[in-house]
C-alpha positions, 0 to 999 in steps of 0.5 A: 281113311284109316289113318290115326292122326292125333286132332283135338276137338276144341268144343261139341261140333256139328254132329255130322262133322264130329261123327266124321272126325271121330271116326276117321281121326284119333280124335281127343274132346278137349272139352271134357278133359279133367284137366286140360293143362295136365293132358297136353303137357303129357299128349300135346305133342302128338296133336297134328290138327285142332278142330274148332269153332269161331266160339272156341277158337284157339288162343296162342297159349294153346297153339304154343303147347302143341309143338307138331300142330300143324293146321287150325280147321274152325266151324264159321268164317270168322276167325277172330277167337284163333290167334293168327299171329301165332299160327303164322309164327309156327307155321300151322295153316288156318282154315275156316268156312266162308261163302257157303252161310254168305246168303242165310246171314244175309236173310237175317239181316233183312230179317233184323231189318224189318222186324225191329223197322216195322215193329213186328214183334211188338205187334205180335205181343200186342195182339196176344196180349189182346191188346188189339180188340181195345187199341190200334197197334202204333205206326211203324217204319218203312223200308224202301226208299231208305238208305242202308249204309253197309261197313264191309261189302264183303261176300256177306255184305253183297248179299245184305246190299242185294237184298236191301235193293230188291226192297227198294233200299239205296245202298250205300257201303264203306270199305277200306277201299272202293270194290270194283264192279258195284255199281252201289255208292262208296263212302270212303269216309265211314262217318259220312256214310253214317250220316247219309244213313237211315239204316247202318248195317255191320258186316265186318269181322271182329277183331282189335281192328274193329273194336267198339268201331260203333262208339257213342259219337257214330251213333249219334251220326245215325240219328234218332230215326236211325237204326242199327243191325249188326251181325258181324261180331258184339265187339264191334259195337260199344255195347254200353254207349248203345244201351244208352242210345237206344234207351235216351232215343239217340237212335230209333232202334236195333237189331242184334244178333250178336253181343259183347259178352254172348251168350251173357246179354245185358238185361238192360238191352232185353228191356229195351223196346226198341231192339230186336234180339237174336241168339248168334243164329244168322247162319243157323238153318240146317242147309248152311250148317251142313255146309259148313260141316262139310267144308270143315272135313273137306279141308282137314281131310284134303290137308292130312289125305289128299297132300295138303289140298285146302279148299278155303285157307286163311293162313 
């Protein structure tokens, strides 16, 4: 695979994955370009493929000053910070890396689960405070026997619903409609399912479909002993109606691994006491992320050497 094929590189990339592109690819680092504007209006025509990531994604603009572009291949499975519809316009295939962070996402949400229901952190501050030689630490919640609502029983959300049931959980899930073959309840109604819940776990991708989809009414739904955990994307959730309710007691608690604005966290929700929060690592483990490096290169040199062979194509 010697082949010179122009690629831009959206952002720093998985360092297995940018060895791999740089050394079989005539790769550009559009991130440390001097002036991006001037250089693809001199080089943009000679780019055939872009690398990126669910963070730098590839906006429509771009896509536009790349007239021979021919596939966006992105770091993560969401897809929401690339311009589909432009991609479609032009023709340009769009792949990303689902399935292989399906399990280490879910693992975080039951982690988020149980760290912000049983108070673990709190309870790690609390004993290096020394606190426990003078006090108990207070009571906390527990996890079987309640109700998990999941928004979007995807591949992700079946492995959250899988593991929410071997902690006794009942779980319940709303989709746009019923999945065939889980025996788990559906909601067609997300709001009843809202109200059924102790627990409301977001799966869904991001997008103007699902913006601030968890207003200041759903969670109110939830209900002051109801928790919310979302790893699906910080827009999902209106950030400022869930400051409110976690600070006013609407709700009991949270668990976030993502935010409206990342990495820029309210610091209102950092003083909140009743939120567990996360830096975007729920599919952070260095099996996932090897994974998804592979994946990327096993798309992006299957459509440049191997006749346009894709593994996991979106567009």
């Amino acid at each position: 695979m010697t082949q010179a094929i122009p690629v831009l590189i959206m952002g720093a990339l998985h360092p297995a994955l940018q060895n791999n592109v740089e050394t079989h690819f005539a790769a550009t680092r559009y991130y440390e370009l001097a002036n991006p504007a001037a250089w693809l209006a001199e080089h943009g025509a000679s780019i055939r493929g872009v690398v990126t990531s669910g963070v730098y994604g590839a906006t429509a603009e771009l896509i536009n000053q790349l007239p021979n572009l021919e596939g966006i291949f992105s770091f993560g499975v969401g897809y929401d910070a690339i311009d589909i519809g432009a991609a479609k316009d032009r023709g340009v295939v769009v792949t990303n890396t689902p399935g292989v962070l399906d399990e280490c996402v879910a693992d975080t949400a039951l982690g988020l689960m149980l760290n912000v229901m049983r108070r673990l952190p709190e309870a790690e501050r609390f004993l290096r405070a020394g606190q426990w030689e003078s006090a108990k630490f207070p009571l906390a919640t527990k996890l079987g026997g309640k109700k998990v609502g999941i928004v979007g029983l995807g591949n992700i959300g079946e492995q959250i619903a899988k593991r929410a049931a071997a902690f006794g959980m009942d779980v319940l899930y709303h989709n746009r409609r019923e999945k065939p073959g889980v025996a788990y309840r559906y909601y067609a109604d997300l709001d009843a399912m809202i109200s059924a819940a102790d627990v409301l776990v977001l799966a869904v991708p991001g997008g103007a479909s699902t913006e601030r989809l968890i207003d200041a009414r759903r969670l109110a739904l939830l209900g002051e002993k109801g928790f919310l955990i979302n790893i699906a994307r910080g827009t999902v959730v209106d950030e400022p109606a869930l400051i409110q309710a976690l600070q006013a007691g609407t709700i009991a608690g949270a668990g976030l691994d993502v935010f409206e604005h990342e990495p820029k966290v309210p610091r209102a929700l950092i003083e909140a006491g009743n939120a567990v929060l996360l830096p975007h690592l729920a599919s952070g483990t260095f099996e996932t992320r090897q994974a998804m490096a592979d994946l990327v290169y096993r798309n992006l040199s299957g459509y440049f050497f191997e006749n346009k062979q894709l593994t996991t194509q979106v567009c």
